[in-house]
C-alpha positions, 0 to 999 in steps of 0.5 A: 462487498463492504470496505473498510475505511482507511481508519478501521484497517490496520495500517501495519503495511508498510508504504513506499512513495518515489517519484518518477519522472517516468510517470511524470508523478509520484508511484506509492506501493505496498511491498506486502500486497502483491501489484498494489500501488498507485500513481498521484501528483503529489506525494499526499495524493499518490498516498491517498490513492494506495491507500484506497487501494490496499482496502480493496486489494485487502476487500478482494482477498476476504471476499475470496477466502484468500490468505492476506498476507501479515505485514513483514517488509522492513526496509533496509535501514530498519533492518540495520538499525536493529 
């Protein structure tokens, strides 16, 4: 399976960080990729790690001629603003 690097997929997904005391770190998740999320330290690193993720969420679904779904989530106040 060859990935892609982050710079070569398209980055249209929209990424959520929080952090949670829960998990004593910060959770970034991808609302459009079905269970894809990471756990990091920092916000900086909890992205690093989901974006390593979604390339190999996105890798698996090619690799297996799954549907990859299209960017759709718009967070609320997007969502208001228009």
């Amino acid at each position: 399976m060859r990935l892609k690097k982050a710079t070569e997929t398209k980055s249209d997904y929209h990424i959520n960080i929080f952090f949670s005391k829960e998990d004593a770190g910060y959770i970034a998740d991808i609302p459009d990729l079905k269970s894809c999320s990471a756990w990091g330290k920092t916000p900086q690193e909890a992205l690093k790690q989901v974006l390593i993720a979604r390339d190999l969420w996105l890798a698996s679904m090619r690799e297996h001629g799954k549907r990859v779904p299209k960017p759709r989530y718009r967070p609320m106040i997007y969502q208001a603003a228009v």
